[in-house]
ROKOLTI-76887 format. One line per field, with one value per atom (N, C-alpha, C, O): residue in three letters; atom name; z, y, x. Coordinates in pm, whole numbers, padded with zeros to 5 digits. Example, Ala and Ser with C-alpha at 12.3 -4.5 7.8 and 13.67 -1.06 7.14 Angstrom:
BEGIN
code	[Ala|Ala|Ala|Ala|Ser|Ser|Ser|Ser]
site	[N|CA|C|O|N|CA|C|O]
w	[00780|00780|00780|00846|00708|00714|00787|00804]
v	[-00569|-00450|-00330|-00332|-00225|-00106|00003|00114]
u	[01319|01230|01320|01424|01285|01367|01290|01341]
END
This chain:
BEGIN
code	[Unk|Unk|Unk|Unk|Unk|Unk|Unk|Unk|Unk|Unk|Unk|Unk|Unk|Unk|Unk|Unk|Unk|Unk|Unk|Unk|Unk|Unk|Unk|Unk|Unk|Unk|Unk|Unk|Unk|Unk|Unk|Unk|Unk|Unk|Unk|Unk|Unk|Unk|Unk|Unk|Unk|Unk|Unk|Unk|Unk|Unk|Unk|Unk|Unk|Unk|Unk|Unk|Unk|Unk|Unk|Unk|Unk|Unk|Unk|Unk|Unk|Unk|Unk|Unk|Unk|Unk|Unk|Unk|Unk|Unk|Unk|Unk|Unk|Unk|Unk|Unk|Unk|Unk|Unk|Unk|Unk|Unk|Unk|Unk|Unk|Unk|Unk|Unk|Unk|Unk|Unk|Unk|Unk|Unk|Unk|Unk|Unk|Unk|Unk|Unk|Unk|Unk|Unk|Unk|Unk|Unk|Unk|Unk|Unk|Unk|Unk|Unk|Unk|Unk|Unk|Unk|Unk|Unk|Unk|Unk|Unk|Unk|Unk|Unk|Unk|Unk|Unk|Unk|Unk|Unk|Unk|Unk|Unk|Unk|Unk|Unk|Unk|Unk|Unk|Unk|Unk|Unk|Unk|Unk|Unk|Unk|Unk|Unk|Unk|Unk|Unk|Unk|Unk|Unk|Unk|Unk|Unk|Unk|Unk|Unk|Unk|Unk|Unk|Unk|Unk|Unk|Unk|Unk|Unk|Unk|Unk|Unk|Unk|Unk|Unk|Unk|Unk|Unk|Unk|Unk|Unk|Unk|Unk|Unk|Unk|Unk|Unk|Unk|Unk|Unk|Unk|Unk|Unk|Unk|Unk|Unk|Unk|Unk|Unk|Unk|Unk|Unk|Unk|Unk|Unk|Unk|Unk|Unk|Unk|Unk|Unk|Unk|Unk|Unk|Unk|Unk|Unk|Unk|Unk|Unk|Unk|Unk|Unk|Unk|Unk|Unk|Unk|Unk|Unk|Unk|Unk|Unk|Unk|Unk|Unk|Unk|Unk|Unk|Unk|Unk|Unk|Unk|Unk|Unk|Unk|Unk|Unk|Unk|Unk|Unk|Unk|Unk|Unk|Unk|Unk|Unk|Unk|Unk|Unk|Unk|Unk|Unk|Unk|Unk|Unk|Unk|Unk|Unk|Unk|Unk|Unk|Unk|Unk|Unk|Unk|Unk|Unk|Unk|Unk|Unk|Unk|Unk|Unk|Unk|Unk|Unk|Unk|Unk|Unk|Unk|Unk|Unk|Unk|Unk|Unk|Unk|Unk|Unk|Unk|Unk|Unk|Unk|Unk|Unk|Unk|Unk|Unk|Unk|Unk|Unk|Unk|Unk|Unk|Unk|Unk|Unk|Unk|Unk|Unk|Unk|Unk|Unk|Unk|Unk|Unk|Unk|Unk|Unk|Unk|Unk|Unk|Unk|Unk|Unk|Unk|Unk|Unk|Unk|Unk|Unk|Unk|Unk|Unk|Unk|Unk|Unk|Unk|Unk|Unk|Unk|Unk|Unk|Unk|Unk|Unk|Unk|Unk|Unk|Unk|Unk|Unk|Unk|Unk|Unk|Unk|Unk|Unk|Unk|Unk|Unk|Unk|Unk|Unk|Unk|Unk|Unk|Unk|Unk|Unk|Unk|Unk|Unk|Unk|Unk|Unk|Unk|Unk|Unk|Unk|Unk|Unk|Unk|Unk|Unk|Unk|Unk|Unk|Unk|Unk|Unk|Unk|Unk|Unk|Unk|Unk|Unk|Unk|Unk|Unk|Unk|Unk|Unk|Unk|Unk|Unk|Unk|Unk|Unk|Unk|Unk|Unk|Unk|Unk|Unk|Unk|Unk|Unk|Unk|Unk|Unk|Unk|Unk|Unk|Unk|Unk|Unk|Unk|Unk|Unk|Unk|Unk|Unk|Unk|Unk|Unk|Unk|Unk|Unk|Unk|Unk|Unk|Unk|Unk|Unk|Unk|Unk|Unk|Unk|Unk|Unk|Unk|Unk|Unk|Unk|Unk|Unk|Unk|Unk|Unk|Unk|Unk|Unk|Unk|Unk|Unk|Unk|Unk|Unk|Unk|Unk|Unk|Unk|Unk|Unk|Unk|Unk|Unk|Unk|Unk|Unk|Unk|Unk|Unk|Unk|Unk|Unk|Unk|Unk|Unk|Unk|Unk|Unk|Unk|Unk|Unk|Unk|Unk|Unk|Unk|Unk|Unk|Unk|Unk|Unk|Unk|Unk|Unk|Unk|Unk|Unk|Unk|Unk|Unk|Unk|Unk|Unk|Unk|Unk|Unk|Unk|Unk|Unk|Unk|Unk|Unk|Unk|Unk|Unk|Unk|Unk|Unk|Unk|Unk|Unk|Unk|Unk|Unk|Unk|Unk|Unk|Unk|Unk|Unk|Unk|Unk|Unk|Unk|Unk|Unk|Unk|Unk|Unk|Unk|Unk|Unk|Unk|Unk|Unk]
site	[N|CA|C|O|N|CA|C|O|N|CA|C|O|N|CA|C|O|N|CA|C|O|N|CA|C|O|N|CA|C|O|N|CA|C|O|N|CA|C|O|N|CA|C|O|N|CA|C|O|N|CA|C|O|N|CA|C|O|N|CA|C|O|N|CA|C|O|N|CA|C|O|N|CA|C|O|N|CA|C|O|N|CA|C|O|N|CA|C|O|N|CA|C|O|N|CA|C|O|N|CA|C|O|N|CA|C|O|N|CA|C|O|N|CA|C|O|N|CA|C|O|N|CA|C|O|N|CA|C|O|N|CA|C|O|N|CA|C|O|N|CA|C|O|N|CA|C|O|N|CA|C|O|N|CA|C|O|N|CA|C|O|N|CA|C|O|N|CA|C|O|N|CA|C|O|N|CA|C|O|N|CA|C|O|N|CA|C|O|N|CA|C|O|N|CA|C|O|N|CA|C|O|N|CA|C|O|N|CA|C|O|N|CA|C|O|N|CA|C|O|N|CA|C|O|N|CA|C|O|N|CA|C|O|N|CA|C|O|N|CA|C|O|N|CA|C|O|N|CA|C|O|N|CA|C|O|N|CA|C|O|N|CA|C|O|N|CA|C|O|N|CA|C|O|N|CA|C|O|N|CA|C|O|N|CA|C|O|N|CA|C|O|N|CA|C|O|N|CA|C|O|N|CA|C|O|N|CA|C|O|N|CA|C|O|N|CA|C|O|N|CA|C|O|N|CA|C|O|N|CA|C|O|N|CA|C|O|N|CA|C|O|N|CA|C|O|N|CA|C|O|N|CA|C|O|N|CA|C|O|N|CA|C|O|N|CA|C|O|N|CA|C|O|N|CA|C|O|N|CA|C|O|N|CA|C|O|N|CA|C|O|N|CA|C|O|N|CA|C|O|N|CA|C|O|N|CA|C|O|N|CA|C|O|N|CA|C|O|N|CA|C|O|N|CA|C|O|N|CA|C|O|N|CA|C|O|N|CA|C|O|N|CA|C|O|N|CA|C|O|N|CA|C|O|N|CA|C|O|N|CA|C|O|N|CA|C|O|N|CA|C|O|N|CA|C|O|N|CA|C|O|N|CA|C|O|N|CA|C|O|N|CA|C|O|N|CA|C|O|N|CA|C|O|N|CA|C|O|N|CA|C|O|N|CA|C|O|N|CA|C|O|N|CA|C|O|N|CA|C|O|N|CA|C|O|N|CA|C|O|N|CA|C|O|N|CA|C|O|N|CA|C|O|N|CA|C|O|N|CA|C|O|N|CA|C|O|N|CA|C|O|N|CA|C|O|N|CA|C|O|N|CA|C|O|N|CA|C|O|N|CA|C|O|N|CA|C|O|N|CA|C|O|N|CA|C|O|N|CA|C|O|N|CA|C|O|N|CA|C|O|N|CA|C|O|N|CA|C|O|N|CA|C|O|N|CA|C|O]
w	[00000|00000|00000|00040|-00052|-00056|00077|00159|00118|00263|00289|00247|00356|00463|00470|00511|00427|00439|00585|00636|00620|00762|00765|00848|00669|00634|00582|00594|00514|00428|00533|00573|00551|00611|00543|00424|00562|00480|00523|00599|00463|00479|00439|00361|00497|00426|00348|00245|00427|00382|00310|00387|00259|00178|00146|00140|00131|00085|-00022|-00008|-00124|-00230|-00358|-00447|-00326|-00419|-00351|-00408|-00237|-00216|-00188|-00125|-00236|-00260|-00187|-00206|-00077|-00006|-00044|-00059|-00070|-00153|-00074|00022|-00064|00032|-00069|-00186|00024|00016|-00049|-00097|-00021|-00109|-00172|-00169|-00284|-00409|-00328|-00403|-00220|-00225|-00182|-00144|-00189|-00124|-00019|00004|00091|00209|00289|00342|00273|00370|00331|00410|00191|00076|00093|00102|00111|00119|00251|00264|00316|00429|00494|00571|00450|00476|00369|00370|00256|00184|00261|00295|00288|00330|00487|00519|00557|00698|00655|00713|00560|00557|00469|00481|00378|00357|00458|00458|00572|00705|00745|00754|00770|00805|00738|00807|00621|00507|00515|00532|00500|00531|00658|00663|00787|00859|00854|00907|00815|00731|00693|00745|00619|00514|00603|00599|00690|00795|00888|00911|00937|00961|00901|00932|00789|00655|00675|00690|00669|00646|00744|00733|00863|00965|01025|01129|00960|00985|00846|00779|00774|00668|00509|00423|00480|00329|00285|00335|00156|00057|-00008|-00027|-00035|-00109|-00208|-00212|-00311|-00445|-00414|-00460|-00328|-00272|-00159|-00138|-00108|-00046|-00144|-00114|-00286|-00387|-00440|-00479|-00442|-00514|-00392|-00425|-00255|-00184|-00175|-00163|-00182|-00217|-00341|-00308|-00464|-00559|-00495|-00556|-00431|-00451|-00315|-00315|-00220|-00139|-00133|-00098|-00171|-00166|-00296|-00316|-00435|-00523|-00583|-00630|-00572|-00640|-00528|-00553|-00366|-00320|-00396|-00458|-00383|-00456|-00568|-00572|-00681|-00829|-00827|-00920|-00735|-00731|-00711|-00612|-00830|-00866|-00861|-00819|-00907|-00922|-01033|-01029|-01124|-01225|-01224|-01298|-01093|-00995|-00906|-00896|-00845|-00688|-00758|-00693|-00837|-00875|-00911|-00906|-00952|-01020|-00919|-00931|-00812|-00691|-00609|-00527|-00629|-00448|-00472|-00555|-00341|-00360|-00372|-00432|-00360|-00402|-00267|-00244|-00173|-00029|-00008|00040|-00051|-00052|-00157|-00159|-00258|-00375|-00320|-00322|-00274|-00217|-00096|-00042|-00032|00088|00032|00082|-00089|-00115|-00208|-00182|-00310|-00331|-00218|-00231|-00111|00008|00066|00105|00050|00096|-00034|00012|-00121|-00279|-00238|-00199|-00226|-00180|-00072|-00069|00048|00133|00086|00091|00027|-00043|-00106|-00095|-00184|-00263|-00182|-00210|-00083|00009|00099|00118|00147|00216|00135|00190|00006|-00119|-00128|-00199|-00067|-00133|-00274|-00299|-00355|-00474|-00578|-00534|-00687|-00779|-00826|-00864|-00827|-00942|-00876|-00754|-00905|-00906|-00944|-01059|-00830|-00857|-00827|-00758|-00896|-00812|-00856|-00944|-00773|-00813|-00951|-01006|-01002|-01157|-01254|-01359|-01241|-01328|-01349|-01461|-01232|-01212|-01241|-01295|-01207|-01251|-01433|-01505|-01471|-01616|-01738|-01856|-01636|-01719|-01673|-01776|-01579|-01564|-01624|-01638|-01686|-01796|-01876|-01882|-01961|-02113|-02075|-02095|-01994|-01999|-02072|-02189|-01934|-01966|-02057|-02064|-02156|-02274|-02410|-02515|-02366|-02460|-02529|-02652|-02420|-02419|-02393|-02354|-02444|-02483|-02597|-02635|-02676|-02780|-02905|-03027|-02806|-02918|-02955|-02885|-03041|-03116|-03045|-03028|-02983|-02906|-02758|-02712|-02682|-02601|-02633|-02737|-02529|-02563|-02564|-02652|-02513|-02586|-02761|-02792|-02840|-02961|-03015|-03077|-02954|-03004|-02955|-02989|-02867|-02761|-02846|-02884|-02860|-02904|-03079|-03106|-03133|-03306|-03334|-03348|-03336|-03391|-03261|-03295|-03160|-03038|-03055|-03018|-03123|-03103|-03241|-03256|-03315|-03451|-03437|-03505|-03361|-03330|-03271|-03303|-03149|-03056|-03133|-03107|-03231|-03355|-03422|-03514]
v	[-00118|00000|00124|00129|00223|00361|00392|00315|00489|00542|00664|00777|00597|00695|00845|00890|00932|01049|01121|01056|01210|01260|01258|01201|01325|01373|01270|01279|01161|01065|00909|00869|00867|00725|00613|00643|00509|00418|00273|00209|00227|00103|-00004|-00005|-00083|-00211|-00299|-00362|-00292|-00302|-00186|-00090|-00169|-00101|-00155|-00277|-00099|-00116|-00053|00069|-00091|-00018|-00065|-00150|00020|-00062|-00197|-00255|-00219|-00329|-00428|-00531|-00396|-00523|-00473|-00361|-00582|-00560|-00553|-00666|-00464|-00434|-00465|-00388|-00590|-00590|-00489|-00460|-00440|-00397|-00500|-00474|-00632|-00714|-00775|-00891|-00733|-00782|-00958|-01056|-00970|-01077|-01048|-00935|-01134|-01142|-01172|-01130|-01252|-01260|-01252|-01329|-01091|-01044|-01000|-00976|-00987|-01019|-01103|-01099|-01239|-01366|-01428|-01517|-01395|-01414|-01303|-01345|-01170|-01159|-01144|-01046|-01229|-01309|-01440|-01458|-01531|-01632|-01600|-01673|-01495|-01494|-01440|-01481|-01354|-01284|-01434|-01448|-01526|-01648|-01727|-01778|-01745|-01840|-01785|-01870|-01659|-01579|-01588|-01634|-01577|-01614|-01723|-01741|-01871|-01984|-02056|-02160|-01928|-01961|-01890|-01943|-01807|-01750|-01881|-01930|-01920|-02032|-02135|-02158|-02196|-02306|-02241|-02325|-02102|-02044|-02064|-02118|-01978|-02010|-02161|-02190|-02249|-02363|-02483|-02578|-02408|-02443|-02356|-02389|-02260|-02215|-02256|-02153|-02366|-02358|-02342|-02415|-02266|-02204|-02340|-02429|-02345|-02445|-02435|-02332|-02568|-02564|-02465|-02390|-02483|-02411|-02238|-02161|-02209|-02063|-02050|-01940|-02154|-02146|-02113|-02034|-02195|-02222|-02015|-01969|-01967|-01841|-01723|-01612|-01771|-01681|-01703|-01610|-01866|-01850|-01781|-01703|-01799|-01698|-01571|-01470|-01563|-01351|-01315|-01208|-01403|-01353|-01393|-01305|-01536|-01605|-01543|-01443|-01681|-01680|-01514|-01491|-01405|-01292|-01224|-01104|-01242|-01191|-01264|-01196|-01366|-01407|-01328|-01251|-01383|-01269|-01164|-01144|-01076|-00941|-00889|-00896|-00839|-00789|-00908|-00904|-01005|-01107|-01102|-01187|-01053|-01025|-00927|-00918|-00862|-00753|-00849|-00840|-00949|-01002|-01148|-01213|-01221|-01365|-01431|-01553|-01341|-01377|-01377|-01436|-01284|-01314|-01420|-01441|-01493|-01539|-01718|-01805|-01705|-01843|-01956|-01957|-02068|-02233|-02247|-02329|-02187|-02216|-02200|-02287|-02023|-01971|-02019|-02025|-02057|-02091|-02223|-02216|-02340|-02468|-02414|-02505|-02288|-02278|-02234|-02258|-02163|-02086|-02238|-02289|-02294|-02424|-02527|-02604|-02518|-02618|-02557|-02625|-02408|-02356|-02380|-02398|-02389|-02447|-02560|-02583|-02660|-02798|-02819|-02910|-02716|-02762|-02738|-02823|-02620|-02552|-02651|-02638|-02770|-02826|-02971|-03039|-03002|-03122|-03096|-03189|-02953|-02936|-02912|-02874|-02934|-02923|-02765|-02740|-02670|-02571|-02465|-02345|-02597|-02547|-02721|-02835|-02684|-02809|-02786|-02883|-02696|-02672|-02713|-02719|-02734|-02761|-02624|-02588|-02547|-02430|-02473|-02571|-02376|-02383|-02223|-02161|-02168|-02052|-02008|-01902|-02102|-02053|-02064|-02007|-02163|-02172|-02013|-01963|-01926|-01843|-01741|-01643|-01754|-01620|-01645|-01546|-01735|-01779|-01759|-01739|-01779|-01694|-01566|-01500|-01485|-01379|-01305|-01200|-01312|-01301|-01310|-01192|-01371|-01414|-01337|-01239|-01288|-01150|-01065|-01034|-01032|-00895|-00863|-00742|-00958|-00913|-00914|-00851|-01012|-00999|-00930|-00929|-00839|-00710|-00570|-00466|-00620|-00514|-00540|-00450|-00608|-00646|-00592|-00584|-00556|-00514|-00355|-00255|-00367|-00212|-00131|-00043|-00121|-00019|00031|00144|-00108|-00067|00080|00142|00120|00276|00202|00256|00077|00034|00013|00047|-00026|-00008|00136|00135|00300|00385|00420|00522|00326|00416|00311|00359|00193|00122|00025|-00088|00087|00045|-00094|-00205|-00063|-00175|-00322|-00439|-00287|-00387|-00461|-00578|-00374|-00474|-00581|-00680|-00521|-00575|-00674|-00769|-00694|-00813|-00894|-01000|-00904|-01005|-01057|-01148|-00953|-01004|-01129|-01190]
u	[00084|00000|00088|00205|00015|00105|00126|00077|00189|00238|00119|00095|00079|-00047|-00025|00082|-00135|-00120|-00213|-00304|-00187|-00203|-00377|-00448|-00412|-00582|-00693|-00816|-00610|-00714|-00694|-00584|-00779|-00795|-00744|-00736|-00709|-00702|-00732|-00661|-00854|-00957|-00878|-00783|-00925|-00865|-00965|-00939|-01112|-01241|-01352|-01345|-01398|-01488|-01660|-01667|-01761|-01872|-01885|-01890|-01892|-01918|-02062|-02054|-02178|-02270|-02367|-02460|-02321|-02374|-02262|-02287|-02129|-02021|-01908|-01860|-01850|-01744|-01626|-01579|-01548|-01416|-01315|-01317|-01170|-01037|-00970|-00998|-00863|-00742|-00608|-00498|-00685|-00585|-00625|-00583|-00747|-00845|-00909|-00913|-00941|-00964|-01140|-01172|-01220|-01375|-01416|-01529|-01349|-01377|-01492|-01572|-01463|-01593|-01717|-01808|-01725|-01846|-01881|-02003|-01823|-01872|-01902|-01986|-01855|-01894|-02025|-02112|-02018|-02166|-02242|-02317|-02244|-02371|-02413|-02530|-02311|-02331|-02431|-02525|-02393|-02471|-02621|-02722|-02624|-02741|-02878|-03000|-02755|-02844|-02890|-03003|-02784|-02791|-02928|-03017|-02961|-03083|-03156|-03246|-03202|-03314|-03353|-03474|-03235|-03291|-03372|-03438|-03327|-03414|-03532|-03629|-03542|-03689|-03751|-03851|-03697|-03764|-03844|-03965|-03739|-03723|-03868|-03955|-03893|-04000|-04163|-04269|-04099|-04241|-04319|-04438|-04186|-04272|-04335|-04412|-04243|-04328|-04457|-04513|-04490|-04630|-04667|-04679|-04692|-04801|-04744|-04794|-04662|-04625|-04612|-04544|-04709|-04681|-04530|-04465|-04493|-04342|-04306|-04208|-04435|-04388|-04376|-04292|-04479|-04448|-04298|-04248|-04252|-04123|-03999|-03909|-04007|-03926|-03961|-03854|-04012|-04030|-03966|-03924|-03969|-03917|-03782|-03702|-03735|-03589|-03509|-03420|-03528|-03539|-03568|-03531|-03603|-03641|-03525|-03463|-03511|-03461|-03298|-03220|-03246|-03099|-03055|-02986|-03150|-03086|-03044|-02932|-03158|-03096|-03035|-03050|-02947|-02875|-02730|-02649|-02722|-02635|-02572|-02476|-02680|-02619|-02680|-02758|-02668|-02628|-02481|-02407|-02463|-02343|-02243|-02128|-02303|-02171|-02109|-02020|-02109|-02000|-01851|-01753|-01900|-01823|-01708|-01585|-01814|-01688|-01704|-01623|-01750|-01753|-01632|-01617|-01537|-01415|-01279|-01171|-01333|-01257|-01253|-01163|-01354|-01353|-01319|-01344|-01248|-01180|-01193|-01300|-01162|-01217|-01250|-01339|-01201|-01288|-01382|-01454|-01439|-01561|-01656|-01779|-01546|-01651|-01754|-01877|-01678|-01720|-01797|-01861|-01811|-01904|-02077|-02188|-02035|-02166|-02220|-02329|-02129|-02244|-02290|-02385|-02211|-02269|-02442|-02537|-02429|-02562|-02635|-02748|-02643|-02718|-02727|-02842|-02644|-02711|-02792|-02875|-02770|-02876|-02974|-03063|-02995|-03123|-03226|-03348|-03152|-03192|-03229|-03328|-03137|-03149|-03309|-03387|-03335|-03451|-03583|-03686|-03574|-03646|-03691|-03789|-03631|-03675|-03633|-03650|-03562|-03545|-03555|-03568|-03545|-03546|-03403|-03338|-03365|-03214|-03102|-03116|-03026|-02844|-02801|-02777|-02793|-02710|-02571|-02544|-02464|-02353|-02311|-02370|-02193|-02149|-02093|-02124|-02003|-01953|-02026|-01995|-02179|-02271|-02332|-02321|-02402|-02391|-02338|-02390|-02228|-02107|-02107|-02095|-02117|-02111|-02205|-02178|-02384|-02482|-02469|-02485|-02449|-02400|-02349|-02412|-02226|-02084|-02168|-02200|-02245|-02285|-02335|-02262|-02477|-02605|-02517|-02498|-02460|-02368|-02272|-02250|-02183|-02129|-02224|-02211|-02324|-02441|-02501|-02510|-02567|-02585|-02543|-02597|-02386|-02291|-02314|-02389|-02297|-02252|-02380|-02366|-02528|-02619|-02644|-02638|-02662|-02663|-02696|-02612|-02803|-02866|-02792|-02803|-02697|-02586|-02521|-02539|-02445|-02385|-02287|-02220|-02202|-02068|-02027|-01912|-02091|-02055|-01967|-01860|-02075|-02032|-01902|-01842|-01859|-01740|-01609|-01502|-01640|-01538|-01551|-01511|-01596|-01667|-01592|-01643|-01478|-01392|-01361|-01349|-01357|-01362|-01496|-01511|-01608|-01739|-01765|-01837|-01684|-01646|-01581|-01620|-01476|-01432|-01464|-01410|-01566|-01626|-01795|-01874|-01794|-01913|-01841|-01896]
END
């Protein structure tokens, strides 16, 4: 790191957007509080369905509440985070799926992967403001 100036602070952690930024590009603490704020949702769930909520309405609150905390902004921190974290966030996908409140086989790089395709995708179409900025770069990934 640069050498500390008298007036400006210097973080080692950051929030930025929603997404936890290190000082030494790693995800950590992004991932670790996605993973707590899921630990909490799933006991939501574990809640829901012990008062009553039919499955298929359980399966729509996981979606609204895990699956899109998850890929939010994962095209941002997805590429960071490690084979440790990576293997922690599909272990919470398998429980997901072990307590039946999903049908799918998620895992994280599946994810990060339709993710990536959205988003160069729709760079890549005319009406994007990337074409006008880079003509010949979009010419080539055509």
């Amino acid at each position: 790191m640069p050498p500390a100036l008298d007036e400006i602070e210097q973080l080692h952690c950051v929030k930025l957007l929603g997404v936890f930024f290190q000082d030494n590009l790693k995800m950590d603490s992004h991932v670790h509080y996605i993973l707590s704020q899921c630990a909490q949702r799933m006991y939501l769930l574990k809640l829901l369905q012990h008062h009553g909520m039919p499955l298929n309405k359980l399966r729509i609150v996981v979606y609204s509440l895990i699956v899109s905390r998850i890929r939010c902004a994962i095209v941002a921190w997805g590429g960071f985070v490690s084979a440790e974290h990576n293997c922690k966030i599909d272990a919470m996908f398998k429980r997901l799926k072990r307590y039946g409140y999903t049908k799918d086989n998620f895992t994280l790089s599946d994810l990060l992967d339709e993710a990536d395709y959205d988003l160069f995708s729709s760079m890549c179409r005319h009406h994007h403001y990337f074409p006008t900025c880079f003509p010949l770069i979009t010419w080539l990934i055509i």
